[in-house]
C-alpha positions as CSV (number, residue, x, y, z in Angstrom):
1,X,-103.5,-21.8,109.6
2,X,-107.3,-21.4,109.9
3,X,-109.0,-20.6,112.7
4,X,-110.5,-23.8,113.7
5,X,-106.7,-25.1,113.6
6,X,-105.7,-22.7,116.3
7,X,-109.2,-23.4,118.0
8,X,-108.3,-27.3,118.1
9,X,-104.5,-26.1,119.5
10,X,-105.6,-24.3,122.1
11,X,-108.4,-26.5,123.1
12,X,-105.5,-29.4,123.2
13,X,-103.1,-27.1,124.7
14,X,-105.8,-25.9,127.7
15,X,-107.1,-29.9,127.9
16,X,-103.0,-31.4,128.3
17,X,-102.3,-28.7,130.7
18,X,-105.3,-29.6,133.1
19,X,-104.5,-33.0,133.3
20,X,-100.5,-32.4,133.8
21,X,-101.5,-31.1,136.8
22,X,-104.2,-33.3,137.6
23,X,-101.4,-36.4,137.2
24,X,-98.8,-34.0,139.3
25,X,-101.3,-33.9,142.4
26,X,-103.1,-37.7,142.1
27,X,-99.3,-38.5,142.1
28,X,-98.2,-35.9,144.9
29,X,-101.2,-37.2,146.8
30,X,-100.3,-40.4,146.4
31,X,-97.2,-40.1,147.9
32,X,-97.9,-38.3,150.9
33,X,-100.7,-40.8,151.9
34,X,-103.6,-39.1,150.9
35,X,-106.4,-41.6,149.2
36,X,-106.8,-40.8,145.8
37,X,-109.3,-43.2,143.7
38,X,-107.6,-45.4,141.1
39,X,-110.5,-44.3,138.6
40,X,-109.4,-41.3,138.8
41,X,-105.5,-41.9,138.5
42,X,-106.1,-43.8,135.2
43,X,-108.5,-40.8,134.0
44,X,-105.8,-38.4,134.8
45,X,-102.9,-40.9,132.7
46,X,-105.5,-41.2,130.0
47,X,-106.6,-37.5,129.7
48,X,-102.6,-36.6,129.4
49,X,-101.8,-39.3,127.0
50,X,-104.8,-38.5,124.5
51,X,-103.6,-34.8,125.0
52,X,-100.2,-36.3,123.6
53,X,-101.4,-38.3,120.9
54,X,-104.3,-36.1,119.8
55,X,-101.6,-33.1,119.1
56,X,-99.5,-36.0,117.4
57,X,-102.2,-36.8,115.3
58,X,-103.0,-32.9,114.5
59,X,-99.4,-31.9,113.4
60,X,-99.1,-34.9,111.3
61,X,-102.1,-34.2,109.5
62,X,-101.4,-30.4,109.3
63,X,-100.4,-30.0,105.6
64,X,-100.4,-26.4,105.5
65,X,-97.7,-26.2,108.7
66,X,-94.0,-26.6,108.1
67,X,-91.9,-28.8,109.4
68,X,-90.4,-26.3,112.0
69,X,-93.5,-25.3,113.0
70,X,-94.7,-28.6,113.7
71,X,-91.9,-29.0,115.7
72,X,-92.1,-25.1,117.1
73,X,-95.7,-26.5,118.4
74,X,-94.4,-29.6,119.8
75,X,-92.0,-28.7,121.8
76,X,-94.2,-25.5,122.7
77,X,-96.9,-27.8,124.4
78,X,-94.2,-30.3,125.6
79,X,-92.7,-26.8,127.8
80,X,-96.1,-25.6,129.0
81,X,-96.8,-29.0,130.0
82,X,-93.7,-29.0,132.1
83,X,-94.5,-25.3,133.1
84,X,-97.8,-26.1,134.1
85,X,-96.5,-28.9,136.6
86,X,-93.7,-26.7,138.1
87,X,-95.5,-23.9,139.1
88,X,-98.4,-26.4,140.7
89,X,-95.8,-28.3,142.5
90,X,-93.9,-24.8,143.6
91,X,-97.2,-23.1,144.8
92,X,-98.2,-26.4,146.7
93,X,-94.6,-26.6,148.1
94,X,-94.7,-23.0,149.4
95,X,-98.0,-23.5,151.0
96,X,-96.7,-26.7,152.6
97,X,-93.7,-24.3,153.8
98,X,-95.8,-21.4,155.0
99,X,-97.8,-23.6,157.3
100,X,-94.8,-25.6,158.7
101,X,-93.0,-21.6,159.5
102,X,-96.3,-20.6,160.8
103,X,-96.6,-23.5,163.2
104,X,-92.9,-23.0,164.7
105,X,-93.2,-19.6,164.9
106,X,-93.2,-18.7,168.9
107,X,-95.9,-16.1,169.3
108,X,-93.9,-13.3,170.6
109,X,-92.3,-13.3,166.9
110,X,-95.3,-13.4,165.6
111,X,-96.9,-9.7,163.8
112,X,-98.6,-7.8,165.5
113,X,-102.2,-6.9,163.6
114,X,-102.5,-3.8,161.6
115,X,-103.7,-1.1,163.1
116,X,-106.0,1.8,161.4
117,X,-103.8,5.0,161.6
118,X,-106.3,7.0,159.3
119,X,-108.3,9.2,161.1
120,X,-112.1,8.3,161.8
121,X,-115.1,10.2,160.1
122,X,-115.9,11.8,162.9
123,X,-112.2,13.2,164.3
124,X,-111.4,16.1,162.2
């Protein structure tokens, strides 16, 4: 494979992860009421789809790739994809959860601050 191939994978690879997750959170948004443009909901579905079809496109035409490696890149950008979403989804979700715990918290359970047990420059 030459190295504008694996320049025009990983461009594909970094564009179809970006929008996975921009799709996850215009959808996410969506369904927890906040607004979210339909301009940029369509952008977000087209940006994922030519993602899809350009990396179609590019392992069809790739004469010089065998069969399982088409398929070993496929399914490859079809996992990340699905990576990518999890962890956005996860990391929002624990965020979401940190600030509900936080919020219930009475403030006698609450940590104390830190406090500086190094001696000061002057103390020795």
């Amino acid at each position: 494979m030459e190295l504008n191939e694996k320049g025009y994978y990983l461009t594909l690879l970094l564009f179809g992860l970006f929008a996975a997750v921009s799709l996850q959170k215009t959808v996410r948004d969506r369904s927890d009421g906040i607004a979210v443009t339909n301009l940029y909901y369509g952008l977000a579905w087209f940006a994922l789809v030519a993602s899809l079809s350009l990396l179609a496109i590019g392992l069809w035409n790739a004469g010089s790739l065998s069969l399982s490696e088409k398929g070993f890149y496929g399914i490859s950008f079809a996992m990340s994809l699905f990576a990518s979403v999890a962890v956005q989804k996860n990391v929002r979700d624990l965020s979401q959860f940190k600030g509900e715990t936080e919020a219930e918290e009475p403030a006698a359970y609450q940590a104390e601050p830190a406090h500086n047990f190094l001696p000061t420059s002057g103390a020795h």
